[in-house]
ZAMARGU-4260 file (C-alpha; in steps of 0.2 Angstrom, whole numbers, plus 5000, padded with zeros to 4 digits):
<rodrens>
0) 4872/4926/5792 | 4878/4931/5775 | 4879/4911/5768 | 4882/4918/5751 | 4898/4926/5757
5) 4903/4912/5767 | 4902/4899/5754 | 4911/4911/5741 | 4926/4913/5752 | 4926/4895/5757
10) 4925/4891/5740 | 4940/4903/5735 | 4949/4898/5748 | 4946/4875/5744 | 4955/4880/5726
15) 4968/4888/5732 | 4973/4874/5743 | 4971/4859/5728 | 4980/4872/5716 | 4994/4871/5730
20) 4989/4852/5731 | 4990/4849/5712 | 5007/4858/5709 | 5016/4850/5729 | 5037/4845/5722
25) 5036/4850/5703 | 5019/4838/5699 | 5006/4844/5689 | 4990/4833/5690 | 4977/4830/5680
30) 4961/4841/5686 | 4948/4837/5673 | 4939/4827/5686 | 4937/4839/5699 | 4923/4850/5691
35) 4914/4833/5690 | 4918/4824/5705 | 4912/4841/5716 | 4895/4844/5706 | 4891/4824/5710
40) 4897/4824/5727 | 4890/4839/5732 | 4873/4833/5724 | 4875/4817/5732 | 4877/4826/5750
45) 4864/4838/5745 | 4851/4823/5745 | 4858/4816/5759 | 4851/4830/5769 | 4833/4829/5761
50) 4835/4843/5747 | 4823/4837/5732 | 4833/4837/5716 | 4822/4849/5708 | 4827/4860/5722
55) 4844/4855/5717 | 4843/4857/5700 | 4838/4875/5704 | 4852/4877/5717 | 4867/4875/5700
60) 4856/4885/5688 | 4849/4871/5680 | 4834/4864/5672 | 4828/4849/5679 | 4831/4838/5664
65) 4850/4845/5662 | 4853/4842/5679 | 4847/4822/5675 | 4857/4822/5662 | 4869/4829/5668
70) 4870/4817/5685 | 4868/4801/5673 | 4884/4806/5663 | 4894/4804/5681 | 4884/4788/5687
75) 4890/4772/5687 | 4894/4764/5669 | 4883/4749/5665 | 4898/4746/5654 | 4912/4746/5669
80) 4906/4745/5685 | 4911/4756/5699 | 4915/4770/5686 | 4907/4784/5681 | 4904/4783/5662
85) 4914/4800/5660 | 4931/4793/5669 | 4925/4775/5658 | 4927/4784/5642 | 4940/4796/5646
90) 4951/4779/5650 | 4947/4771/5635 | 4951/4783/5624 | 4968/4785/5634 | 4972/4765/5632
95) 4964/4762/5614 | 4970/4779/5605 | 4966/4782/5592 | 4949/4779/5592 | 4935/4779/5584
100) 4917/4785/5587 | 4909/4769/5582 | 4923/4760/5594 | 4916/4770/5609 | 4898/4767/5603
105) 4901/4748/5602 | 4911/4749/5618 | 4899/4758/5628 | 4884/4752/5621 | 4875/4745/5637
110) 4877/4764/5642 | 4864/4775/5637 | 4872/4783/5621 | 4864/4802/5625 | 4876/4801/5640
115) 4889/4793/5631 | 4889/4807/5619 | 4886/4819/5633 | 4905/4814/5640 | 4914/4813/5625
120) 4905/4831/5621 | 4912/4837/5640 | 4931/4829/5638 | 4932/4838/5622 | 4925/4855/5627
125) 4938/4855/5642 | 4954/4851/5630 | 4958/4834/5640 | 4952/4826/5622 | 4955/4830/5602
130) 4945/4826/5589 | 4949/4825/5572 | 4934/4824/5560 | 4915/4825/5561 | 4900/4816/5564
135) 4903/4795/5560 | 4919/4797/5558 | 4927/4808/5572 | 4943/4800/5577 | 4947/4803/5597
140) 4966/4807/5605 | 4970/4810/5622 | 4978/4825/5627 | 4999/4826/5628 | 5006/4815/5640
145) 5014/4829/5651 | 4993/4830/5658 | 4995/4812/5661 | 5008/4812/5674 | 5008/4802/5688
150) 5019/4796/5704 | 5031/4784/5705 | 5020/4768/5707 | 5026/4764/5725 | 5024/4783/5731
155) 5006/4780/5723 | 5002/4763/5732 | 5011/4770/5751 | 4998/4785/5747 | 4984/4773/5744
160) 4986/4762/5761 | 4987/4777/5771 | 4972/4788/5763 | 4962/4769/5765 | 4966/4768/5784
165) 4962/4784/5788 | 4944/4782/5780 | 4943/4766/5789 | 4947/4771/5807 | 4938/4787/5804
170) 4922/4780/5797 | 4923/4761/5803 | 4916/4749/5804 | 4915/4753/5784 | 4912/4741/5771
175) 4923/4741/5754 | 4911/4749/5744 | 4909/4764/5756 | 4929/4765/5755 | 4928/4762/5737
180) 4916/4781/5737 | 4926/4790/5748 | 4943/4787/5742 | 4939/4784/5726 | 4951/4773/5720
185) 4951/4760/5708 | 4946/4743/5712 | 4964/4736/5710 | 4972/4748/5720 | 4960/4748/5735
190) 4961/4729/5735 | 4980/4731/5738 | 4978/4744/5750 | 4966/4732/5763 | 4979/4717/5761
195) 4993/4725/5763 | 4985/4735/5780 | 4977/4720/5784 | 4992/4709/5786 | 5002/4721/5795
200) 4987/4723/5808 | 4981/4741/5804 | 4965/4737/5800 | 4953/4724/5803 | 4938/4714/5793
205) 4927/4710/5802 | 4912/4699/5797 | 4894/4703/5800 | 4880/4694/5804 | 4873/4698/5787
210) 4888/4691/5779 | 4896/4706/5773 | 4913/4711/5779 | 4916/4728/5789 | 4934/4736/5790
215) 4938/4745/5807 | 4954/4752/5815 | 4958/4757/5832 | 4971/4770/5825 | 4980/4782/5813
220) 4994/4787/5815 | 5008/4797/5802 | 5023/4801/5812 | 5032/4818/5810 | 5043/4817/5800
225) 5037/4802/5789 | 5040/4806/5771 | 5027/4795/5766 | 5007/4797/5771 | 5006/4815/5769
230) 4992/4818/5759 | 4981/4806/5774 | 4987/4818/5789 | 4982/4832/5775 | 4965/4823/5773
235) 4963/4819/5788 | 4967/4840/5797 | 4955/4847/5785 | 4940/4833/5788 | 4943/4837/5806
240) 4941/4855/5803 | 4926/4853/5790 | 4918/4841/5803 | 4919/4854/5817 | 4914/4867/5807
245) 4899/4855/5801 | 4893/4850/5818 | 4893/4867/5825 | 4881/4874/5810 | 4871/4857/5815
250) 4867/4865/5831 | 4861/4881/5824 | 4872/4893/5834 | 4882/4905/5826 | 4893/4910/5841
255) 4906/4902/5851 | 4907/4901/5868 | 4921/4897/5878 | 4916/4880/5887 | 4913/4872/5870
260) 4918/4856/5864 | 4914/4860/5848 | 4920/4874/5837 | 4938/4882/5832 | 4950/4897/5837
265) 4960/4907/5827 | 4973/4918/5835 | 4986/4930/5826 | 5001/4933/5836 | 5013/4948/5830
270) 5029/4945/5835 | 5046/4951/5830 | 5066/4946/5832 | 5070/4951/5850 | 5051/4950/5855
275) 5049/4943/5872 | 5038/4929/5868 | 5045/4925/5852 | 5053/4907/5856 | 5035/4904/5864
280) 5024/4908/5851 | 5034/4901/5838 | 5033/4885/5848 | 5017/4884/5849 | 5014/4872/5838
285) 5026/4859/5844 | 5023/4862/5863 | 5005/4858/5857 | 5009/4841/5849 | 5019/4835/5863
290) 5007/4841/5877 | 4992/4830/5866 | 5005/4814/5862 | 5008/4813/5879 | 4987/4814/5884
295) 4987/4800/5870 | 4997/4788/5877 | 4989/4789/5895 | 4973/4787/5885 | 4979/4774/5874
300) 4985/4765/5889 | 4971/4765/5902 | 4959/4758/5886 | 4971/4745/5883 | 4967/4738/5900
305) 4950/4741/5903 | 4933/4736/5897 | 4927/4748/5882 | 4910/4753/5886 | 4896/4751/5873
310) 4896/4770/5869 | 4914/4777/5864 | 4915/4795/5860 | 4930/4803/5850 | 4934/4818/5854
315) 4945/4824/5838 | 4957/4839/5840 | 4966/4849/5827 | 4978/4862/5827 | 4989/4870/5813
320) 5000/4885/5813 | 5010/4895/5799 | 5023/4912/5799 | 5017/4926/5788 | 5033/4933/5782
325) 5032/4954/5784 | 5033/4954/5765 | 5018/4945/5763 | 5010/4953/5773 | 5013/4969/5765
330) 5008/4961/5749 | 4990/4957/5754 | 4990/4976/5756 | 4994/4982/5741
</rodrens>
């Protein structure tokens, strides 16, 4: 198997979908973060799996002292918890501008200041920061306000409460500050998000013998349709096709086979005006949907009268669909 290749394309192809992602009805969002967010998550998941961080240091092209250095610039401020020191700083500056250097020394100073220099040095190399002077007496100003913007507040909170449910029936029983690593929101909002689902029954807290609190969820659902809650169905299609795709390299079998449980299938179908099975191709997707709501409900209805046993598995099917227009296809070509 050529992994090189594979990751390459997979790559390629994750930032044309958040390009897409970041620019969906006339937004722009910030992006700053993502460069950061992956290289920490990805060496987060990397140790997960039992790769040393020497190894992983290797893996980026690093030295094992920048890549500390490097991690410890994205770990948790001592300053503000539940922060990475870069976002910490990069907020500061935003609310405080302008801003001195001895005012982010002073304000950070419970964080190491080589990594507090460290992110001021990376907000400024990627332009989401100015600095006016040198040394002592550098002056800090965020970028323009255009790479600021953000969602109407309620769009924001509605996105929030449905990206937080899907996590939690999807990974529950979960405790907040699992939730608070995958969704990555900030303490505020996710506290809003679990009241507001917890008092309309969409999820549940339940308490543990230990004394810690657990979140679970017996579904998800966004409606087509629904304006609101889009990003979670996104969210929640591709996990389902990264998990597959995950699980079957687990297994250590590169080909499919056609009793499978696990694994995917992607099927072309050329069709034309006129082409006698073009009303059943391009319903295809829809005549899916209904034939799986309809297995849903029958499920749905026989759990809600029976016993669940102490194993419950979930099987989790996806399926997607999109018309290639013939001039885009003749694009590809040229």
């Amino acid at each position: 198997m050529n992994t090189q290749a594979l990751i390459d394309g997979v790559v390629q192809q994750t930032t044309v979908l958040i390009a897409h992602l970041a620019t969906a009805g006339g937004i722009r969002a910030p992006l700053a973060r993502i460069a950061n967010r992956v290289f920490l998550d990805l060496s987060e998941e990397l140790q997960r799996q039992g790769v040393k961080k020497n190894v992983i240091a290797d893996m980026f092209g690093m030295a094992l002292r920048t890549y500390h250095r490097r991690v410890r610039s994205l770990a948790e401020s001592a300053t503000e918890g539940g922060r990475t020191v870069w976002d910490a700083v990069l907020d500061f500056i935003h609310t405080e501008q302008p801003v001195s250097l001895q005012q982010i020394k002073q304000r950070f100073r419970r964080d190491e200041p080589s990594v507090v220099s460290g992110a001021l040095n990376d907000l400024v190399g990627s332009g989401f920061v100015y600095r006016a002077g040198r040394g002592e007496g550098a002056v800090f100003r965020i970028a323009e306000a255009q790479d600021f913007e953000r969602s109407p507040v309620e769009t924001r909170r509605d996105a929030d409460e449905y990206l937080v449910w899907l996590q939690v029936y999807r990974q529950g029983p979960i405790t907040r500050g699992t939730l608070a690593e995958h969704t990555h929101l900030a303490d505020d909002a996710l506290d809003a998000a679990l009241r507001t689902l917890g008092s309309d029954g969409r999820i549940e807290a339940l308490r543990r013998e230990d004394g810690t609190t657990a979140y679970s969820s017996a579904r998800f659902d966004v409606p087509v349709g629904a304006s609101q809650g889009w990003e979670a169905a996104v969210l929640d299609h591709f996990q389902a096709l990264v998990s597959a795709v995950c699980v079957k390299l687990r297994t250590g079998r590169a080909q499919a086979g056609r009793s499978d449980e696990t694994g995917g299938a992607t099927y072309t179908l050329e069709i034309w005006p006129g082409h006698p099975h073009e009303t059943e191709a391009r319903g295809l997707l829809g005549e899916t949907r209904r034939r799986v709501d309809a297995l849903r409900e029958l499920i749905d209805a026989h759990n809600a009268r029976t016993a669940r046993p102490a194993q419950v598995d979930a099987l989790v099917f996806y399926a997607g669909q999109y018309v290639k227009a013939e001039e885009e296809i003749n694009n590809d070509d040229e």
